[in-house]
BANUMAR-203784 format. One line per field, with one value per residue (C-alpha): residue in one letter; x, y, z. Coordinates in nm, 2 decimals. Layout:
REM residues N
timar <- c(a;...)
xx <- c(X;...)
yy <- c(Y;...)
zz <- c(Z;...)
END
This chain:
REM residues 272
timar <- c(x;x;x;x;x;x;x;x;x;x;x;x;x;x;x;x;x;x;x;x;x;x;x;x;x;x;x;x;x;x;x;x;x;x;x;x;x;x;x;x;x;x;x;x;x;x;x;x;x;x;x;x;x;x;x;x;x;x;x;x;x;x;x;x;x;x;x;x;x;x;x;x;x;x;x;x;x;x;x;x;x;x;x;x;x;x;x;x;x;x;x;x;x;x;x;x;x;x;x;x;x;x;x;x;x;x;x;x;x;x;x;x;x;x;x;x;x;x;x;x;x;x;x;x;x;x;x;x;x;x;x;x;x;x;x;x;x;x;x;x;x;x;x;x;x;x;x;x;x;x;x;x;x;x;x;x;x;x;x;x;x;x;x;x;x;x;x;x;x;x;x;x;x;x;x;x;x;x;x;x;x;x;x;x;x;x;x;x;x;x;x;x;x;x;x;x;x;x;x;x;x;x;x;x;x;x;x;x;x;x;x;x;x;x;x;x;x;x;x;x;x;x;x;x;x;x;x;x;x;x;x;x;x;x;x;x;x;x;x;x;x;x;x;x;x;x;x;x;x;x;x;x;x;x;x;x;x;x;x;x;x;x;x;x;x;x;x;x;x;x;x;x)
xx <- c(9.00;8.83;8.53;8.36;8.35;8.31;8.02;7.84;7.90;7.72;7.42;7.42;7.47;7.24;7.09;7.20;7.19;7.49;7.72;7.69;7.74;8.01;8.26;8.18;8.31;8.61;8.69;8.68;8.87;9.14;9.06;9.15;9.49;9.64;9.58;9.77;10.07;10.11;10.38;10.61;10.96;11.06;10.79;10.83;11.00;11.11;11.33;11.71;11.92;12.08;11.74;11.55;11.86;11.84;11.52;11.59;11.87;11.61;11.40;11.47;11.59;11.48;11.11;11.14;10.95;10.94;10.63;10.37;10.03;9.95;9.72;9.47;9.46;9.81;9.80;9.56;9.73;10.05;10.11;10.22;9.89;9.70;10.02;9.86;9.47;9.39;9.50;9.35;9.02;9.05;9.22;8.98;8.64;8.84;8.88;8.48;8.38;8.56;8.41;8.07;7.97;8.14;7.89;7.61;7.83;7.89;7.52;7.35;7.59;7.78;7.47;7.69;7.49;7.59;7.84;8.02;8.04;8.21;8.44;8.60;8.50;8.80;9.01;9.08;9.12;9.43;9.55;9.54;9.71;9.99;9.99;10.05;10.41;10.46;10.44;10.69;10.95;10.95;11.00;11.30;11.41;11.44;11.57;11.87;11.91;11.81;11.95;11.58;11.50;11.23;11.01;11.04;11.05;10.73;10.58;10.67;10.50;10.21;10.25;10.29;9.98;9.80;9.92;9.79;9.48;9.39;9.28;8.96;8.83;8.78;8.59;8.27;8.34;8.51;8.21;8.41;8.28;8.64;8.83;8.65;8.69;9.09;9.08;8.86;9.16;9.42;9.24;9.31;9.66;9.74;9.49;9.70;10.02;9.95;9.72;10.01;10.28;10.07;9.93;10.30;10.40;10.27;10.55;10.79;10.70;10.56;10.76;10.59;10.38;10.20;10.18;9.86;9.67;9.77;9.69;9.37;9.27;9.42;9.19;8.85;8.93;8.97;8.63;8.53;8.56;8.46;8.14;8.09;8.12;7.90;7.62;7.66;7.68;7.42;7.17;7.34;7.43;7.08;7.03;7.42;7.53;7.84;8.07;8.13;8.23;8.51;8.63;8.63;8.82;9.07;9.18;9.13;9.46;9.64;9.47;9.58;9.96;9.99;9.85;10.15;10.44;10.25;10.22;10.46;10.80;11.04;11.17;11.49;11.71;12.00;12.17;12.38)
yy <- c(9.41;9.68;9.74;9.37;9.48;9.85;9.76;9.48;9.81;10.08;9.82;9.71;10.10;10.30;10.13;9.95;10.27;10.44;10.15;10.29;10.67;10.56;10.35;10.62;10.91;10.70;10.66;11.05;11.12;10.84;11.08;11.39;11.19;11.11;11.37;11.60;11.35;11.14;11.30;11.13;11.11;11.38;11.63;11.48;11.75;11.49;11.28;11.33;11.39;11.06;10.89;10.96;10.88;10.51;10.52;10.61;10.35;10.04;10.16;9.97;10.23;10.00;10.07;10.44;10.50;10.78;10.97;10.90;10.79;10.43;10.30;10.07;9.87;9.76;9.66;9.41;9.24;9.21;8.82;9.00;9.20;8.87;8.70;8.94;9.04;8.65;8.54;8.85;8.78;8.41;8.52;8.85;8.60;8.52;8.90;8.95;8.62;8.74;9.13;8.99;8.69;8.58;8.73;8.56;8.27;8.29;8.33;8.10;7.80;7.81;7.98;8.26;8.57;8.93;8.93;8.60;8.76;9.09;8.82;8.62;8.81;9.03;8.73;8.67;9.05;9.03;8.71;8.94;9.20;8.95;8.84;9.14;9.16;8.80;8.81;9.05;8.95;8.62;8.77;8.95;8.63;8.41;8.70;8.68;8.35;8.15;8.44;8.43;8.73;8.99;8.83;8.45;8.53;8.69;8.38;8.12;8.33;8.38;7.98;7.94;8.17;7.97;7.64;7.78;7.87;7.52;7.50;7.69;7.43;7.21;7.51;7.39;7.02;7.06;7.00;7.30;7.65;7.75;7.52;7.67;8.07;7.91;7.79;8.10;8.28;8.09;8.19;8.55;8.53;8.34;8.56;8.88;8.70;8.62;8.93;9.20;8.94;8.99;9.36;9.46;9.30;9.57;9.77;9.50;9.47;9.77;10.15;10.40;10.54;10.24;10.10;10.29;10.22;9.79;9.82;9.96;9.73;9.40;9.56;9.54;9.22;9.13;9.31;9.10;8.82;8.92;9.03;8.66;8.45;8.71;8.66;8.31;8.24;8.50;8.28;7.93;7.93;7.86;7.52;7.39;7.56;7.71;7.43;7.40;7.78;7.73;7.44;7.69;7.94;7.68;7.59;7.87;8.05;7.73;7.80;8.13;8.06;7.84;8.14;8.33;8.13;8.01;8.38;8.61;8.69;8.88;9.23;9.22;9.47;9.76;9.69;9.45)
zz <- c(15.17;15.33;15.16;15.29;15.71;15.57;15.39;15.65;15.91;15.67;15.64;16.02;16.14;15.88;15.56;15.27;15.02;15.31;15.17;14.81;14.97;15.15;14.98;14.67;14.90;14.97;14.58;14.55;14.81;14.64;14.32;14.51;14.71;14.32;14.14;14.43;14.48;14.17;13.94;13.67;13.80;13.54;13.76;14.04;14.33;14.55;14.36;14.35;14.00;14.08;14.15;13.82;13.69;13.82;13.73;13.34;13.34;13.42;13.14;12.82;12.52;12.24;12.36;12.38;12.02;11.82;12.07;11.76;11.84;11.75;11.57;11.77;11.41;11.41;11.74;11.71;11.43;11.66;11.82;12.15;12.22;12.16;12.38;12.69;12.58;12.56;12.88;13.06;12.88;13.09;13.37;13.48;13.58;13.88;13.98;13.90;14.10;14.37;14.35;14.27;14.37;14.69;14.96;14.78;14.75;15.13;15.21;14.97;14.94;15.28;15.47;15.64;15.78;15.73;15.98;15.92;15.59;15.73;15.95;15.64;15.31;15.30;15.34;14.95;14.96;15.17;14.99;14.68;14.82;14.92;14.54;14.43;14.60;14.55;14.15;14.15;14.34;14.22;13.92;14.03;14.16;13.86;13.66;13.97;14.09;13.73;13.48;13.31;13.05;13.17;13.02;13.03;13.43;13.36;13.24;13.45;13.74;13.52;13.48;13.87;13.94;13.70;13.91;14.20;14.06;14.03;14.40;14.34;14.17;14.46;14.65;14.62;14.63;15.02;15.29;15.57;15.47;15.61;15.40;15.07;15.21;15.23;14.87;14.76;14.93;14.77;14.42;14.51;14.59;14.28;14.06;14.15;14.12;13.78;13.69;13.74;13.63;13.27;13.30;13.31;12.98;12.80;12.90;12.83;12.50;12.35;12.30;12.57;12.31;12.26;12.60;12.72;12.44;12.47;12.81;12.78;12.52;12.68;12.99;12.76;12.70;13.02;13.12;12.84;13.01;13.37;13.16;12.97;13.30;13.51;13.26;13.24;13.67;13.66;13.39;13.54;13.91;14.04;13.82;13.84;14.14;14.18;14.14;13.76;13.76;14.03;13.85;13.50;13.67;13.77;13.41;13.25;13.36;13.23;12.92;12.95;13.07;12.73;12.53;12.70;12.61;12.26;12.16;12.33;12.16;12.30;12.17;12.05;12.25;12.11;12.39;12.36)
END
């Protein structure tokens, strides 16, 4: 959300190479903030007996495992790490699009100059942002309120991100540049709605020593993807426009979302 005005700012106020020094100073620094402060809560100094206690209670016991390292073998012939890795190999484009390709989106298509870019390119930024606490606590929601599993509430917000989704797709048919930065917008909050509904699975469905290793190979397949559309916008865009790749990105999360409930079973717990 920052970096868009940050960058515009570096450009406008030094050069374009000051943007690169910049925003890389900031990710250091980031570096340097978690590595001081980030502590499990069995380290960490501030939490209360009775507080890592809660927090040990939420954590399902039937996913503990037995601490031995996995192999990355087995977990690729498991349904549930194709249940997750599939639909973050469709859903991760709209991330990259967003990242990549809206300020020459904004400049080419809708003829914005550097500073109208600065003015409305952190807007799908913020709408992400918003995502990210709205996946969540509609999760927590329908778990409450509709007595869903974990997991089923996880995928009926994956299924209402992927809904929502579906409004990109008219972003480069709408004639107001305004109306497609809302709909671009509107991608991002429903991208991270359904992006960390699904990037949390792993923990709901595979014992702690084996959740790092399915989260970092659902993530190369999602880079997968980001990688596959870039190249193909990259080879496409300037002979069919940007228009068929919104319209991509807004069925490819229902793609995804029927991957999800086709693929995904649920643990069984020992608690019962």
């Amino acid at each position: 959300m920052v970096a868009p005005p940050l960058v515009v700012w570096a450009i406008l106020s030094y050069n374009w190479q000051s943007a690169f020094v910049i925003t890389g100073a900031m990710g250091l620094l980031w570096v340097g903030l978690w590595l001081l402060l980030y502590r499990s809560p069995d380290e960490h100094p501030a939490l209360s007996d009775s507080e890592r206690t809660y927090i040990k209670s939420g954590q399902e016991k039937f996913l503990a495992g037995d601490g031995k390292r996995p192999s990355i073998l087995s977990l690729a012939q498991q349904r549930n790490f194709w249940g997750i890795a599939i639909p973050r190999f469709l859903a991760d484009p709209t991330w990259g699009t967003l990242t990549f390709w809206l300020p020459l989106y904004l400049n080419q298509v809708r003829h914005f100059d550097l500073k109208q870019i600065a003015m409305f390119a952190w807007m799908p930024f913020l709408a992400a942002d918003l995502g990210c606490l709205f996946g969540p606590a509609v999760t927590a929601a329908l778990q409450k309120y509709l007595g869903l599993t974990l997991v089923n509430a996880r995928r009926s917000v994956f299924t209402l991100g992927a809904f929502m989704m579906i409004g990109i797709a008219f972003a480069g048919l709408v004639q107001s540049p305004y109306t497609a930065v809302a709909l671009i917008s509107l991608a991002g909050f429903a991208h991270q709605t359904l992006s960390v509904t699904v990037i949390t699975m792993s923990s709901d469905l595979f014992k702690r020593s084996e959740v790092a290793t399915v989260a970092g190979m659902a993530g190369t397949m999602g880079n997968l993807g980001l990688t596959i559309f870039n190249l193909a916008i990259g080879s496409l865009v300037l002979s069919i426009g940007y228009t068929p790749f919104f319209v991509c990105l807004g069925l490819l999360d229902i793609v995804g979302a029927i991957v999800l409930w086709s693929l995904v079973r649920e643990q069984k717990t020992n608690n019962a």
